[in-house]
N, C-alpha and C positions, 0 to 999 in steps of 0.2 A: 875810803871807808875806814872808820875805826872800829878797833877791835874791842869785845866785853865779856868778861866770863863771869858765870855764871854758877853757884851753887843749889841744886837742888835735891831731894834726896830721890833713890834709882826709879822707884815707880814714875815720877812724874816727869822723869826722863824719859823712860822708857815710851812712856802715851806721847810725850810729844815729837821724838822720832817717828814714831808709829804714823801719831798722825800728820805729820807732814812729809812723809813718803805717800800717803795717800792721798795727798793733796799735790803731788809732784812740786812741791818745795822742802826747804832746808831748815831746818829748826831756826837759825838765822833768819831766812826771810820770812817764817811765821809769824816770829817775833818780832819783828820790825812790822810790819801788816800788822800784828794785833797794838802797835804802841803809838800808830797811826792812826786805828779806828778810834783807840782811847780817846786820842788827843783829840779826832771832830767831835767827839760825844761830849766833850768837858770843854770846848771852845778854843781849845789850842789850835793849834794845824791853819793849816790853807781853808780857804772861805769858799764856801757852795758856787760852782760856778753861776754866771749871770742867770744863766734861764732855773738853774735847782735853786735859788733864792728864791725867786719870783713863784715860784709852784707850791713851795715849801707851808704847805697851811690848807691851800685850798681844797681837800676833800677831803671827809672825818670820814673813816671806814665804820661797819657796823661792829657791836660787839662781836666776835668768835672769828673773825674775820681772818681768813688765812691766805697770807701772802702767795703760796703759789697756785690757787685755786682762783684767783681777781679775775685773771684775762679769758678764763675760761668763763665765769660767768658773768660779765662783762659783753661778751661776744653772744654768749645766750641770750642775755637781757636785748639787747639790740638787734637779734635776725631769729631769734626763737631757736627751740631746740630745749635740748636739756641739759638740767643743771646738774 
């Protein structure tokens, strides 16, 4: 692993200890995780494996649409209950 140092000024140091002690990782591995996600978002990196290609399109969410509320109502819509 090679080594990179970094200038930033102390607050946004300070939040990024913060928050990746809350994340039980190291300012390091954050920043490597977030320089990873950059790179699938802008086409760099590694390529969606075989079956996340293949899926990748097939269903448009609705607008206001919140990711961790799907499988709850998801599972509503299919055996009743509420949403």
């Amino acid at each position: 692993m090679s080594k990179l140092t970094l200038s930033a000024d102390k607050k946004p140091i300070r939040q990024a200890k913060k928050l990746a002690a809350e994340n039980g990782t190291s300012v390091s591995g954050m920043f490597s995780n977030m320089l990873k996600a950059m790179g699938r978002n802008s086409g760099f990196g590694d390529p969606p494996a075989p079956l996340t290609g293949k899926a990748t399109g097939l269903i448009r969410l609705p607008a206001g649409a919140e990711d961790e509320r799907l499988p709850e109502e998801a599972l509503a819509a299919k055996y009743g209950g509420r949403k």
